[in-house]
PAKE-317468 format. One record per atom (N, C-alpha, C): residue number from 1; x, y, z. Coordinates in steps of 0.1 Angstrom, whole numbers, plus 2048, in hexadecimal, padded with zeros to 3 digits. Layout:
residues N
nr,c1,c2,c3
NUM,X,Y,Z
...
//
This chain:
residues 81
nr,c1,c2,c3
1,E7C,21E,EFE
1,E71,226,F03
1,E73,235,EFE
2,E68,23A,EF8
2,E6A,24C,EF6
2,E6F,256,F02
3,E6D,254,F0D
3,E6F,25D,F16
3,E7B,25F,F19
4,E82,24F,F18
4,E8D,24F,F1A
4,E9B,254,F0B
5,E92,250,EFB
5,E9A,25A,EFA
5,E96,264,EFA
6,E8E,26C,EFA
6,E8C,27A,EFA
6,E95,27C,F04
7,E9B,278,F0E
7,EA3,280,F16
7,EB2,287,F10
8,EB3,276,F06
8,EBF,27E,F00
8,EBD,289,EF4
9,EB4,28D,EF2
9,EB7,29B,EEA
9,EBB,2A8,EF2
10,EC2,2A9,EEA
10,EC9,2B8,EF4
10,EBF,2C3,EE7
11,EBF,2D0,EE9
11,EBD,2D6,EE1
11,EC9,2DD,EDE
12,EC6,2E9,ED3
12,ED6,2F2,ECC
12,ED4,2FC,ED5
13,EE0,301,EDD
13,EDF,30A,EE7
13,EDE,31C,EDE
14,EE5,318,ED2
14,EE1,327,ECA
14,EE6,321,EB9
15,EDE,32B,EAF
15,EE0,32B,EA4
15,EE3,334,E9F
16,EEE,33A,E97
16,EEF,348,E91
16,EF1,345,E82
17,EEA,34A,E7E
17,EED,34B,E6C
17,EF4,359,E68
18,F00,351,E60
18,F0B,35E,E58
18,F0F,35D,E4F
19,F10,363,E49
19,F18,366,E39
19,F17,358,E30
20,F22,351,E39
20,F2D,349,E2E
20,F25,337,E37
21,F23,33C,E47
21,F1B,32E,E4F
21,F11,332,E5A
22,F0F,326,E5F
22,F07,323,E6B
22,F09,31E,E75
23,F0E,329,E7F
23,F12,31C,E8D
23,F0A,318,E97
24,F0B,30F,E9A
24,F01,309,EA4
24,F09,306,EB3
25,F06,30C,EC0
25,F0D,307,ECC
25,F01,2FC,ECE
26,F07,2EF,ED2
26,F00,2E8,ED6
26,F09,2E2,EE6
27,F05,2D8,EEF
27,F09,2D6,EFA
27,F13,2C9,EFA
28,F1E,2C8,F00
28,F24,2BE,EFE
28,F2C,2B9,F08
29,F31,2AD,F06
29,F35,2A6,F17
29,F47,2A6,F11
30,F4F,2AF,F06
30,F5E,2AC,F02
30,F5A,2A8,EF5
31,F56,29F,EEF
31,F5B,298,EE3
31,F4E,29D,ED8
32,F48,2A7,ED9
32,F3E,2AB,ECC
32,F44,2AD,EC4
33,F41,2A8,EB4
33,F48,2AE,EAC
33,F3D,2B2,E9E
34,F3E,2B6,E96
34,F32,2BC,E89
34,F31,2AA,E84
35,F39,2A3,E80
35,F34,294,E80
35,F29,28E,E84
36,F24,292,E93
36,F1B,28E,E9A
36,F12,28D,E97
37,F0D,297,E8E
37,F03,29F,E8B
37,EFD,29E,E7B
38,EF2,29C,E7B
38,EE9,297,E6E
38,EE4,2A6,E6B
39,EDC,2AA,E62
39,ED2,2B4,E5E
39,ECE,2B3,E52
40,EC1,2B9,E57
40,EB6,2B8,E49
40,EAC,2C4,E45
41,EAF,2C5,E3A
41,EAF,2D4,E37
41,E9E,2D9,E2D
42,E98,2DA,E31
42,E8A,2E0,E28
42,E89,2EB,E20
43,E84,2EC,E16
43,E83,2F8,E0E
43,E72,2FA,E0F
44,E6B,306,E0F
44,E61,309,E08
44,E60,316,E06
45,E62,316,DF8
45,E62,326,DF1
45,E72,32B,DF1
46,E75,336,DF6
46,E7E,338,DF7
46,E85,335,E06
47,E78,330,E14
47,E7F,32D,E1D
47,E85,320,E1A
48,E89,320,E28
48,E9A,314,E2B
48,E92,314,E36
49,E93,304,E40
49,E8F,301,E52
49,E9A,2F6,E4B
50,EA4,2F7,E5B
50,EB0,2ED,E5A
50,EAC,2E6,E6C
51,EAF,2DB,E68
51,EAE,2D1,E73
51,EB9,2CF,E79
52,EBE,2CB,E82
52,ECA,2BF,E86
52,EC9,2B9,E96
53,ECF,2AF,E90
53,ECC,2A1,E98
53,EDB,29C,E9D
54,EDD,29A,EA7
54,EE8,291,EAA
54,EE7,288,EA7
55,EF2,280,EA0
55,EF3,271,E9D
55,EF7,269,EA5
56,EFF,269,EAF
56,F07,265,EBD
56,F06,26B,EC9
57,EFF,266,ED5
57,F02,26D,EDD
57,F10,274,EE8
58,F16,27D,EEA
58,F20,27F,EF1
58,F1F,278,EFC
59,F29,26F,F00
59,F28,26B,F0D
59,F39,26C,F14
60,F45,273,F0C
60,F4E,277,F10
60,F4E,27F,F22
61,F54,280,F28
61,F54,289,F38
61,F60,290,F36
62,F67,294,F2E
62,F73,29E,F2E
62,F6E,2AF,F36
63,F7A,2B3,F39
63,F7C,2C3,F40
63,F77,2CC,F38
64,F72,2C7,F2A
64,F6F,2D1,F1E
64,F61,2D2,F1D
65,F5A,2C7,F29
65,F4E,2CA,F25
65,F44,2D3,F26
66,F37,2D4,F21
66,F33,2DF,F22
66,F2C,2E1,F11
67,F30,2EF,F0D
67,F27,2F1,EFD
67,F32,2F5,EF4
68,F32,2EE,EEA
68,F3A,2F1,EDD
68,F35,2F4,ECF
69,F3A,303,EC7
69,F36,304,EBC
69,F36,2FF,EB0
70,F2C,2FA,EAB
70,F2D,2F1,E9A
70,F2E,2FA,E93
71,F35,2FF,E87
71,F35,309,E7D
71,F2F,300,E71
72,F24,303,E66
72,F22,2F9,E5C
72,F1E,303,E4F
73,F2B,301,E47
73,F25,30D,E3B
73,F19,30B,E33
74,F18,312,E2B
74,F09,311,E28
74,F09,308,E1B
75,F15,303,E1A
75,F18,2FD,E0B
75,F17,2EF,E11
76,F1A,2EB,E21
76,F1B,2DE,E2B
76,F10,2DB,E29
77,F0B,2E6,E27
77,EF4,2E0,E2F
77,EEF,2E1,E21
78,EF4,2E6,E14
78,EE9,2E3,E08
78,EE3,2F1,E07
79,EE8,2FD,E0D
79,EDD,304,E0B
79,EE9,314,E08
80,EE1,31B,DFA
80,EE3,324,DF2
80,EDE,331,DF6
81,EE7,33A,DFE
81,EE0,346,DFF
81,EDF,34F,DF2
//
């Protein structure tokens, strides 16, 4: 059923673009890791729109849960500033 997964999408709690990467805090139950995580990357012109998608859902309960930062250089995702 759609509704049901739409529940499991979480969204990215922040994105910052720098220099050398891109980190993403996304939400996590202990065991998130940049593995998890698919993306797909668009060009038109000189823009860039980057997607990403968890591939697994976290279902860990560790004391660490909560939000963890993904760092992904720009060389990870395909894309040339």
């Amino acid at each position: 059923r759609t509704d049901v997964a739409l529940q499991e999408l979480k969204p990215l709690s922040a994105a910052v673009a720098g220099g050398e990467a891109l980190t993403t805090t996304v939400a996590s139950g202990g065991c998130t890791q940049k593995a998890d995580f698919a993306f797909y990357v668009e060009r038109k012109g000189e823009a860039v729109t980057l997607a990403f998608g968890r591939k697994r859902v976290d279902t860990c309960r560790s004391f660490a849960t909560g939000r963890v930062e993904l760092v992904f250089t720009w060389d990870e995702l395909g894309v040339q500033l």
